[in-house]
N, C-alpha and C positions, 0 to 999 in steps of 0.2 A: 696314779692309775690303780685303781683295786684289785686286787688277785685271790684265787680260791682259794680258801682255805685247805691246807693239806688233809690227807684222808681218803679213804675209798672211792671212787669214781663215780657219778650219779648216773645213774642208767637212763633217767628220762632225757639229758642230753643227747646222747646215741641219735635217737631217733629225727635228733633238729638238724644234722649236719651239712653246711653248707656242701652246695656242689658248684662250681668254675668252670664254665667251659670258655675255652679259647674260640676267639671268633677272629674272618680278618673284617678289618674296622672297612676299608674300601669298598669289599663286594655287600657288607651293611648299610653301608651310605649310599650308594648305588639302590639296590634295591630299597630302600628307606625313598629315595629320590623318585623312584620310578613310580611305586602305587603313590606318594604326593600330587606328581605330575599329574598322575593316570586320573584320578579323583580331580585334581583342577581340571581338567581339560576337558573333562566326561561329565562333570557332577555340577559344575559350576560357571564356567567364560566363555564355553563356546553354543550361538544356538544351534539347534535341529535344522535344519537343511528346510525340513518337511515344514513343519509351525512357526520356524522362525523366532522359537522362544527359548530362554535359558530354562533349564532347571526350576530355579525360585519363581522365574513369571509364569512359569505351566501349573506350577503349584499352586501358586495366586490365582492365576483365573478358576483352576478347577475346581477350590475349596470356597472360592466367591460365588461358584455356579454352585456349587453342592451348601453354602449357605440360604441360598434363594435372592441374592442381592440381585434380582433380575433390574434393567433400566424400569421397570414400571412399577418397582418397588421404592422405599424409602431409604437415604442411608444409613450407614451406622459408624460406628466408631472406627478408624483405621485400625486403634489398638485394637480394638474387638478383632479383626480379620489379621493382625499380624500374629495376635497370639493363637488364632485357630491355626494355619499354616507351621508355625513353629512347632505348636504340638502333635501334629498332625502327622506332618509331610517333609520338611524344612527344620533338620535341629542345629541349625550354623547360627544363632544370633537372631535376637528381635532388628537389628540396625540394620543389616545386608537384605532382609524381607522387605522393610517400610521404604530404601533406598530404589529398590525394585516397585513396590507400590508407587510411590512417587513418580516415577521419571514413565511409567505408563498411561500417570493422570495430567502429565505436562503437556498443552499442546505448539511448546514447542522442541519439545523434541521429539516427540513422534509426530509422524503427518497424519496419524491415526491414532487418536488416545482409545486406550483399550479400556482406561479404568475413568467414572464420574467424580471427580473427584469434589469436595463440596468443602470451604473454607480455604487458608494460607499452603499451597502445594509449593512456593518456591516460584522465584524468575530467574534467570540470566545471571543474576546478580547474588541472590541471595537466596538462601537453603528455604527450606518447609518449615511448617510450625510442628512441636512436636503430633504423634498419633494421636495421643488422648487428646487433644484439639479437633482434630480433621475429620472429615467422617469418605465415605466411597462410597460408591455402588459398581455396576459392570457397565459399561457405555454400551450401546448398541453396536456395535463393529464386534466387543469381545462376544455377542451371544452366538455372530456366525464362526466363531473361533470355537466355541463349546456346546454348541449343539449337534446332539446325533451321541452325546456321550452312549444313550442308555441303549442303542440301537448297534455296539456291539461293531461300529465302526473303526475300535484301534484297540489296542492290547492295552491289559493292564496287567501293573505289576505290582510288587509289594515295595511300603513304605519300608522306612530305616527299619523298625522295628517288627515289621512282619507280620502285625497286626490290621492294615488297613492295607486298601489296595490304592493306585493311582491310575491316571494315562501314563503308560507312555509318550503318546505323542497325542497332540488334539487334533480335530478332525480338520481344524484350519480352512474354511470356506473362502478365506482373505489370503492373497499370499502375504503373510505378512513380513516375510523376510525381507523381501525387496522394498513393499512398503512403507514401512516404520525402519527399515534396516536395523541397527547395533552395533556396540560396539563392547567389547572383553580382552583382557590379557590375562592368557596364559600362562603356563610354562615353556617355556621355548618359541612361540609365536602367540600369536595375537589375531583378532577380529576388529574392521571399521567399515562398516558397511555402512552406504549413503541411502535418505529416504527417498522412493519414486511415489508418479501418481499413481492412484489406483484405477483411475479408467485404460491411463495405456497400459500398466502392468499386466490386465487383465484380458486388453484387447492383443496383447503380445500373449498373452497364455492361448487365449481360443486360437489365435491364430496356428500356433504349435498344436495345438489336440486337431485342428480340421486336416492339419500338414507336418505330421511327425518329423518329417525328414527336412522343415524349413531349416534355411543356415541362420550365421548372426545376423547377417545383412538385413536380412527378411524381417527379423525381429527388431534390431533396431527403428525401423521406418515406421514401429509403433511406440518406442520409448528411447526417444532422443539423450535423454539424459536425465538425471534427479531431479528433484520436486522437493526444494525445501521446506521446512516448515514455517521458515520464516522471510521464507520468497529472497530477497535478493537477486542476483545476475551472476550467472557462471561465465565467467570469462576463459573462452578455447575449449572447445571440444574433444582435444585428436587424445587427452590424459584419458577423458571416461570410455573411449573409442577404445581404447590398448587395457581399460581395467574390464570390458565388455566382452572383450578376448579370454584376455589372461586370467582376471580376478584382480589384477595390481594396475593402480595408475594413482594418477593425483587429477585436482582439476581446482582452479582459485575460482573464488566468490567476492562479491563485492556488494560492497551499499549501494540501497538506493535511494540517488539522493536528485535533489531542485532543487534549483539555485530559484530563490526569491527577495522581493522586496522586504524584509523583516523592519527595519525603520524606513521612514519617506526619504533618508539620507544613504540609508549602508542597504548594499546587499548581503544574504545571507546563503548559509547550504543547510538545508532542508532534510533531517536523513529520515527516512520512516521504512525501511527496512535492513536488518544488519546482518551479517552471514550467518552461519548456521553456526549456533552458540555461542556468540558473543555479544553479550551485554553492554547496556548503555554506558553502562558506571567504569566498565573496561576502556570500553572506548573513551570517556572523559577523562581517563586519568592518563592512559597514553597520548592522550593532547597534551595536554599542561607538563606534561614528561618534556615531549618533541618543544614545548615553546620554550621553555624554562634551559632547554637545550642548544637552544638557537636553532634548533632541524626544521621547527615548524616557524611559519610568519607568515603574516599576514591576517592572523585569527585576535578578535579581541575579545569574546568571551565564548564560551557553552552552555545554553541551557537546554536543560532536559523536560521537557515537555511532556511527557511521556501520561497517556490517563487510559482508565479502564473504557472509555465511550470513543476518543480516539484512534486509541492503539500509541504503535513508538509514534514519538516526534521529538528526533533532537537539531536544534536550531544551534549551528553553525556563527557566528558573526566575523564576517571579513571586513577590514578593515579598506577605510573610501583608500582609491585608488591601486587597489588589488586588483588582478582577476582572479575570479572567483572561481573560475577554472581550473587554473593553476595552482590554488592552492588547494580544490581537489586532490588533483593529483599529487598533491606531496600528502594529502592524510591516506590514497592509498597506500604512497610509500612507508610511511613512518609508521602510521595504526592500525587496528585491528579492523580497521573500513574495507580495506583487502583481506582477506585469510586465507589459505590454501585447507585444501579438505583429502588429505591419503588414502585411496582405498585399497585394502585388502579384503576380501569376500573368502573366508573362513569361515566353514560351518561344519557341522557334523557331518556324514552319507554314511548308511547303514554302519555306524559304530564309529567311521574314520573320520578326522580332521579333515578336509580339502578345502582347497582353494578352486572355487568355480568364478565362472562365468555367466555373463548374463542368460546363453541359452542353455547351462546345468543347472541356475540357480532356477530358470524356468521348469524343467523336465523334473526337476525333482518333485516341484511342486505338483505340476499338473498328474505324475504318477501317482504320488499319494492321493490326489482328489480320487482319479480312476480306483485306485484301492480303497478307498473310503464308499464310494457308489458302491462298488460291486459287492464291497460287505452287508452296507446298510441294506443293499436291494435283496441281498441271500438272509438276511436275518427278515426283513417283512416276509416275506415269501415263506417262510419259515413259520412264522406267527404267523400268515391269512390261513396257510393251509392249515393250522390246528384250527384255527376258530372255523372257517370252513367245517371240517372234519364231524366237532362238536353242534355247530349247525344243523347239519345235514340229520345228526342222531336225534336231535333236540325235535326236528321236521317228523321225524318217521313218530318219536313216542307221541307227539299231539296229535299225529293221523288217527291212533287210535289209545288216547288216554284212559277209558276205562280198563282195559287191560293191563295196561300199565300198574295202574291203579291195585286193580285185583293182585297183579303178584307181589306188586310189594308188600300188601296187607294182609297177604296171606305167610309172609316169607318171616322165617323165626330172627335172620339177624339180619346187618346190612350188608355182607356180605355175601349171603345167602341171595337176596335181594340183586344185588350186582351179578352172580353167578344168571340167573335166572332171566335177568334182562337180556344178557347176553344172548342164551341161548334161544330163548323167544324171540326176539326182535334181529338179532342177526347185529348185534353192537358190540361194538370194541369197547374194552376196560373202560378209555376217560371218555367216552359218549357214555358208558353204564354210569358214570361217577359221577358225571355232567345233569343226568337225568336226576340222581336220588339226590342231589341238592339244589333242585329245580326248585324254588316256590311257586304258589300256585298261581299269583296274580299274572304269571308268564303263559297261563293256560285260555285265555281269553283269544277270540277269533281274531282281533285286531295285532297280537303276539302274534299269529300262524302267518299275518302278512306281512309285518315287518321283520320276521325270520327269513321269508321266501325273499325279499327285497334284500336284505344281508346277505344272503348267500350266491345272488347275483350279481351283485358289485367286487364280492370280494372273489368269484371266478372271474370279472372279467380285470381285476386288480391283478389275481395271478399271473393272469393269463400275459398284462402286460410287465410285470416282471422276468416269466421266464423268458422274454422276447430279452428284454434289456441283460439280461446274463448269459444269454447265447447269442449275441450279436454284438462284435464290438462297437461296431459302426454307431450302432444305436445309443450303447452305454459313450460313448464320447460324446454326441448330441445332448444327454442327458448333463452330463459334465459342462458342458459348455453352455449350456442354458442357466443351470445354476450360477456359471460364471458370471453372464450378462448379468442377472438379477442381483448379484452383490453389487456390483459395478453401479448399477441404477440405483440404489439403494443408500451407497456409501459412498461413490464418487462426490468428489469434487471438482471444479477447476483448478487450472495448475497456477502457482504461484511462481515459481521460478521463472524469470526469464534466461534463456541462453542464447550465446553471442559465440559465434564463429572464432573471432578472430581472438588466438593464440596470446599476444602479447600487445597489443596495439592501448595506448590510452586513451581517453575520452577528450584530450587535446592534442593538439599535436604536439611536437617535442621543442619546439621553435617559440610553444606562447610564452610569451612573457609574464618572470611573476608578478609584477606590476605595471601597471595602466601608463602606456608611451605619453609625452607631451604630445601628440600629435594634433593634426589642425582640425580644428570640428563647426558646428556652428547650434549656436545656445537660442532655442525656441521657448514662446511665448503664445499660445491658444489663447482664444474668443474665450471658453471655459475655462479659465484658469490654471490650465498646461502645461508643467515645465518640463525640458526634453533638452537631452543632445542630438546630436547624428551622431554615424558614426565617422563618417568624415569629412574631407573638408569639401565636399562637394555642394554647392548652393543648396538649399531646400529648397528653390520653386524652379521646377524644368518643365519645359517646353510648355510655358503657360498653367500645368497645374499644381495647383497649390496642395497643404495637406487634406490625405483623406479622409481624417475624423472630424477636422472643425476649420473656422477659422485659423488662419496665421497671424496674429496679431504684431509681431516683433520678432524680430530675429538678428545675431549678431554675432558677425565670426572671430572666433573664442579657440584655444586651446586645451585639452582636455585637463591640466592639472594648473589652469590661468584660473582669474575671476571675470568677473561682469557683475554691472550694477544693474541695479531692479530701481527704477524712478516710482515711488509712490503717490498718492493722490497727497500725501501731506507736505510734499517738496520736498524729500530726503529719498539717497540713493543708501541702495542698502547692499550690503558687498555678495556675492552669491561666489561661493567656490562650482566651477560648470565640474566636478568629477563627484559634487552630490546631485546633478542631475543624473538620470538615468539613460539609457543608451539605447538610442533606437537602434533597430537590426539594420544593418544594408537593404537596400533595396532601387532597385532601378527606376522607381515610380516617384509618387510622391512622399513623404512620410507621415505616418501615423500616428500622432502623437496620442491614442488611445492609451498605449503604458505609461504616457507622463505621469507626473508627482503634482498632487497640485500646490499651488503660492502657498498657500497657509501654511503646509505645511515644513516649508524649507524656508520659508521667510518668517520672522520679528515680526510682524504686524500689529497694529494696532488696532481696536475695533474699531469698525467701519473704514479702515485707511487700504489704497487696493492698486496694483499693481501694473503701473499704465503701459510700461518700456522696457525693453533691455536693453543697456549702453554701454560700448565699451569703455574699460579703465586705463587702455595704454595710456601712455604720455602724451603721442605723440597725436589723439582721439582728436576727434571735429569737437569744435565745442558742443554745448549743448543748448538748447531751447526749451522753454518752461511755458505753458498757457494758464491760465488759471479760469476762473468760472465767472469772478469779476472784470474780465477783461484785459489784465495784466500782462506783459508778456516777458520775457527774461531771458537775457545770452550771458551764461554761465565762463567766467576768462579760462582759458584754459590754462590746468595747473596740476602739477600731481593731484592722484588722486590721494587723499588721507590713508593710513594703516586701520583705520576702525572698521568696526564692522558696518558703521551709519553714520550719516551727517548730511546738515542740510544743507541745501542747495539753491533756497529762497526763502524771504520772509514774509512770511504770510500773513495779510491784515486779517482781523477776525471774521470769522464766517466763510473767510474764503478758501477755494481747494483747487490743486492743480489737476486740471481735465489733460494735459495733454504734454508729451515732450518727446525731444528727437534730436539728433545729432547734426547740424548745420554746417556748412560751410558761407561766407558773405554771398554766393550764388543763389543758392537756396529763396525759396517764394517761402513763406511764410503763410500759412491758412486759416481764419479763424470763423467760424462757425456760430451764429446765438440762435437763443429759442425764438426768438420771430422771425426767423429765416435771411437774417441778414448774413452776405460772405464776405469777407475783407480777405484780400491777400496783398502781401509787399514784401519786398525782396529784408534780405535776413539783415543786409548789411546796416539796412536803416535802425537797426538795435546795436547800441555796443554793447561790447561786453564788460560785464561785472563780477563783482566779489561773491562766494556764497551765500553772504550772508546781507545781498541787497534785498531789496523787495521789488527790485524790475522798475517796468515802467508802462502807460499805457497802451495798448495795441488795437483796443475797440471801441468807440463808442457805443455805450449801453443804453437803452431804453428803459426806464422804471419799467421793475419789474422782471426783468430781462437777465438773461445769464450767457454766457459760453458752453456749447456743447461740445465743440470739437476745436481742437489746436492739435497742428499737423506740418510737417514741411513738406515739399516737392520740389525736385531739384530738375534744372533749366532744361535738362535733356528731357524730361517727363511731360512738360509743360508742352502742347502742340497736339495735333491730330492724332490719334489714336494712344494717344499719353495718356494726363491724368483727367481724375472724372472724380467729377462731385456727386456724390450718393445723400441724400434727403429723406427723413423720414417722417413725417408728420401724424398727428395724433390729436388727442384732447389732453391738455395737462393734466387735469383734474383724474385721471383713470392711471391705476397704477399701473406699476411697469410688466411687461411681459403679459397682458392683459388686453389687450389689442393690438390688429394686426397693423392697422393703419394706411396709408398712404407714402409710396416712395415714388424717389423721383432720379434719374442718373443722365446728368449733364457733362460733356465736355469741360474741364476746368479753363480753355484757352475766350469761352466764352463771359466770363466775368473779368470786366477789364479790373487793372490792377486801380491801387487809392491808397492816399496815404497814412502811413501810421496813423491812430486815434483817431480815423474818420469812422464814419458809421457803415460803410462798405454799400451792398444792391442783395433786392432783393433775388431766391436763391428757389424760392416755391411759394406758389400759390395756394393759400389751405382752401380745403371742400367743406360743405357744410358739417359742424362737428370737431372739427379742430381748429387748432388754434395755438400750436406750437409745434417747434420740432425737437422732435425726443429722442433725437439718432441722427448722426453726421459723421463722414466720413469722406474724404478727401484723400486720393493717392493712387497711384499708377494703375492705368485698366489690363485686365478684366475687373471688376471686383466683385467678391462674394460674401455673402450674409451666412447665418447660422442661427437655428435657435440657440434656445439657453442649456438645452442639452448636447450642443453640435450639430444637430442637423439642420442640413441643407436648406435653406430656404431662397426661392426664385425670384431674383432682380426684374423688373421691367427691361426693357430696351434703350439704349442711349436716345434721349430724347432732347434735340441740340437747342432748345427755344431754352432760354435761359429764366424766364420768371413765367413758367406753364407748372399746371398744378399735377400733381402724384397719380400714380396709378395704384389700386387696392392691391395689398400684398393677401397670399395664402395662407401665411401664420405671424404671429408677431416674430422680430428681430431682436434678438440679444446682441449680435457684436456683426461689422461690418469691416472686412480685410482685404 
């Protein structure tokens, strides 16, 4: 350590000598804490009651509006407007400025963007691009926030440095508290304010200006609850109800979500709106959290679909025999698909922190508007009456301008001049001052009339001014008109839905998380239709059949069993019935309009198509095969294989199976050709074979000649109002679904029976023009037809002559059940 050298004392020392003063370190901390506090809580987190805005966003919009970034302007740089405000108004940081920029050009977090914001602002997920990228303007909402600055409607005060002046508070034509709400942390407390719409917010403000003394009740029954931004469902009311009182509640939000078809096999959950602030990428990752956890199941992947022309869509995939309901309800439980939302309503009122209520956060607002009219209307009033004033002077000197004229060309200064006006004319100072800076092009006759016209609009201008400041009535009306026209203006529809009940799920608590064995039965449409029920209740009651199409096939099935699909190629192809789809209950018939069609749930081959559904128990009827050559084939009963395919006859070339059905040796046997021959005989006269025979014959054919229909009816059917034979005739040569043709519906008990391999009786007599039949169909009455779309098409009437020819149908027939 160095030391002075010894010697006389240096004098210029004296004058440097410290001084110590003892302090206590608590009541410095203390007070150190307090102007901290005082400055967060004042300067920075909490908004104004009145605009709804912190500090940094009033600064923002006012230094946006005092750039001219008007919406029918161009934008400009973010940077540009962060650094004007920092230098300006705002000296905390360019980051805490642009953070506040941002989250005013998001439109989901306010329900009202204040700020246009033009390139990468941020989603849910991820932050903004820096400033020097981005560019802003002022959105139309913020101009009713900042207009009326110049008109002397709110105090200003001075910036940090005393140099520039600001708002205090902006003249806020929006409530925009309630509508964009906020949220800040304090010192010691904190701010979370929920967003509402702005038509009820507004029609709950008029309501209070027309009825000062409405309670909350009143005002509730115009704003039920928030209006997110990003829609969702608030689930239970009675949280926002006690934060509507108090200022404090909670209240949960939820996805909204549909369950859909996403492949022809699985269903999916559909979500396209998420709570308020919570992202997609949130939500994905608390998925795979919950699965990887074992919490969640049932889910086998997530994809995010999510585009700028869509909107959100995140696609769910539940796994076959889930309900998809139920695993809903476990991603309310587990993820962000539920969230709870806390309100605190913290704002500023004349200098203080409070915690309000829906009708303080109301009164607050609606007061400053009334203080904002009454100023703007004392400050017009103010300005007509000077222009008035100057008018009126401006009238008297054109009465008579050569005089005028004369004194001032006679008067040595301008002063002199002004003196002189005065006392000749009978003028005040600024009408004398008004005059000598008069040019002369205002001297013209057509001036003298659109003086006199000025001066009568702006009396009768006054005139309705000092109405509106001596009558409060009036000035409320005024206020409340303003209000509609924001409302008109900037409303929108509300996106939130809200739902009553408190706690209750979207299933009940009993569903199960996957899909019961229970008994169902596995359908088959005219149109290619596959379908469950939902239970084990027949699908055909009291005579009617379903109401989209035809019923081609049907077969009672268990929902987590198989069944076979019989193809035109002779192979059964294995179908699990829980990648069919689930009709609703219903007391009527069922609808197979939501099926899945073949294609897509079945291996198909081209051109190979889908004649049957059959069941696989063991303990199943055998089965029966037709083919188009006449063949016919009883299948031994036998396990069925583990494959998913296998065939079930051998097929000579060219040829294809028209037809197959589950027998018992009772069973009639039906067979159908294109020259209208019918053969029927009991099943028993076929034994049964290996899969891999090739049958044996069952028709005699005629060159030329094919099998349209192969069918069984069983002994109970056979008889009086039993089975019926349906006929459709046509011209070969015309393609399918191309004419309507000629049908025919007989009694089946009238074609006597004949044996195997015989050539069977004739079945329809053709009309001129045809010459085959292109449609058959054999099986228990009533029967009914359908085009190729499903619809309906009308049968003739049983007609019991067994070789009588067709009656003309209304449209052609695709499928006959």
């Amino acid at each position: 350590m160095a030391r002075r050298p010894a010697g006389p004392p240096d004098p210029s020392l004296d004058a440097v000598e410290e001084k110590i003063v003892d302090i206590d370190v608590a009541a410095e901390m203390e007070g150190s804490f307090l102007e901290y506090a005082y400055s967060v809580i004042y300067a920075r987190a909490l908004p104004d009651a009145r605009d709804g805005l912190k500090p940094v966003q009033r600064r923002i919009l006012y230094q946006m509006s005092d750039m001219g970034l008007r919406p029918d302007r161009s934008h400009v740089k973010s940077a540009r407007v962060v650094g004007e405000v920092m230098g300006k108004l705002h000296p905390h940081g360019d980051t805490a400025i642009y953070d506040a920029l941002v989250r005013m050009a998001q439109p989901f977090s306010l329900r009202l963007p204040l700020v246009d914001g033009h390139g990468n602002f941020g989603s849910l997920d991820d932050g903004p691009a820096a400033p020097r990228y981005t560019e802003a303007r002022l959105a139309p909402p913020a101009m009713a926030m900042v207009t009326g600055l110049d008109e002397d409607e709110v105090d200003f005060v001075p910036n940090y440095d005393n140099k520039l002046t600001q708002p205090e508070v902006l003249p806020a034509a929006l409530p925009n508290l309630l509508v964009n709400g906020g949220s800040g942390i304090a010192v010691g407390m904190a701010t979370n304010m929920a967003p509402h719409n702005l038509v009820e917010v507004i029609t709950a403000a008029r309501h209070l200006v027309a009825h000062p003394h409405a309670s909350l009740e009143d005002l509730m029954r115009f704003v039920p609850g928030p209006d997110l931004p990003t829609g969702g469902k608030i689930v239970g009311l009675e949280g926002i109800r006690d934060a509507y009182r108090t200022g404090r509640g909670s209240f949960r939000t939820r996805a909204t979500v549909k369950v859909e078809n996403v492949t022809p096999k699985r269903k999916g959950l559909v979500v396209t709106e998420l709570p308020y602030l919570v992202g997609p990428e949130k939500v994905i990752e608390k998925i795979k959290e919950g699965v990887q956890a074992k919490k969640l199941s049932g889910i086998t992947s997530v994809v995010d679909l999510t585009d700028r022309q869509h909107g959100l869509r995140l696609v769910i995939e539940v796994k076959t025999g889930f309900n998809p309901e139920a695993v809903l309800e476990q991603l309310y439980r587990y993820t962000p698909m539920e969230d709870s939302f806390g309100i605190n309503n913290v704002a500023l009122v004349d200098g203080q922190p409070r915690t309000l209520g829906l009708r303080e956060m109301l009164e607050v607002w609606v007061d400053h508007r009334l203080d904002v009219v009454r100023r703007r209307s004392s400050h017009r009033l103010a300005r007509r009456r000077e222009r008035l004033h100057l008018v009126e002077g401006l009238l008297v000197a054109i009465l008579d301008i050569d005089e005028v004229i004369q004194v001032i060309r006679t008067s040595d200064t301008a002063d002199v001049a002004r003196e002189r006006l005065r006392g000749v004319f009978d003028l005040s100072e600024p009408q004398a001052e008004y005059i000598l800076e008069l040019r002369l092009r205002r001297l013209t006759k057509f001036s003298r009339i659109e003086l006199e016209k000025e001066a009568t609009q702006l009396r009768a201008e006054i005139a309705e001014l000092e109405a509106v400041l001596a009558d409060e009535a009036m000035l409320r009306e005024v206020v409340s008109s303003e209000m509609a026209a924001a409302a008109t203006t900037f409303g929108t529809p509300r996106r939130t839905i809200l739902l009553e009940s408190a706690g209750s799920s979207v299933t009940t608590a009993a569903a199960p998380l996957e899909v019961a064995d229970a008994p169902c039965w596995a359908l088959l449409s005219g149109t290619g239709l596959l379908a469950r029920t939902a239970d084990g209740s027949p699908p055909v009651r009291d005579g009617r059949r379903s109401s989209h199409d035809v019923l081609v096939s049907h077969v009672a099935a268990t929902t987590r069993g198989d069944v076979g699909a019989v193809t035109s190629r002779g192979r059964v192809l294995r179908l699990p019935v829980l990648d069919l789809p689930g009709l609703p209950p219903t007391d009527g018939p069922p609808s197979l309009s939501g099926g899945v069609p073949v294609s897509e749930v079945l291996d198909l081959a081209p051109g190979e198509r889908a004649l049957t559904l059959v069941a696989l128990a063991p303990d199943a009827p055998t089965l029966a095969l037709g083919t188009a050559q006449g063949v016919v084939k009883r299948v031994a009963a036998e396990p069925a294989p583990s494959r998913a395919a296998w065939e079930v006859i051998g097929l000579r070339e060219g040829d294809e199976v028209v037809g197959a059905a589950a027998v018992s040796d009772e069973d009639e046997l039906v067979l159908v050709s294109s020259d209208a021959q019918l053969l029927h005989f009991p099943a028993s006269a076929v034994r049964p074979q290996g899969r891999a025979a090739g049958g044996m014959a069952g028709i005699k054919l005629t060159a030329g000649q094919q099998v349209v229909f192969f069918g069984a009816v069983a002994p109970t059917e056979v008889g009086t109002d039993g089975a019926v034979v349906v006929t459709i005739a046509g011209a070969s040569a015309t393609l399918p679904g191309m004419q309507a043709g000629s049908a025919k519906v007989t009694p089946l008990e009238v074609y006597p029976a004949k044996g195997r391999a015989t050539g069977g009786v004739r079945a329809q007599r053709f009309l001129r023009g045809e010459d085959a039949v292109v449609l058959a169909w054999v099986g228990p009455s009533p029967a009914r037809a359908s085009g190729s779309a499903g619809q309906a098409v009308d049968l003739p009437a049983v007609d019991p002559r067994r070789d009588g020819s067709g009656v003309a149908l209304s449209a052609p027939v695709h499928t006959v059940g």
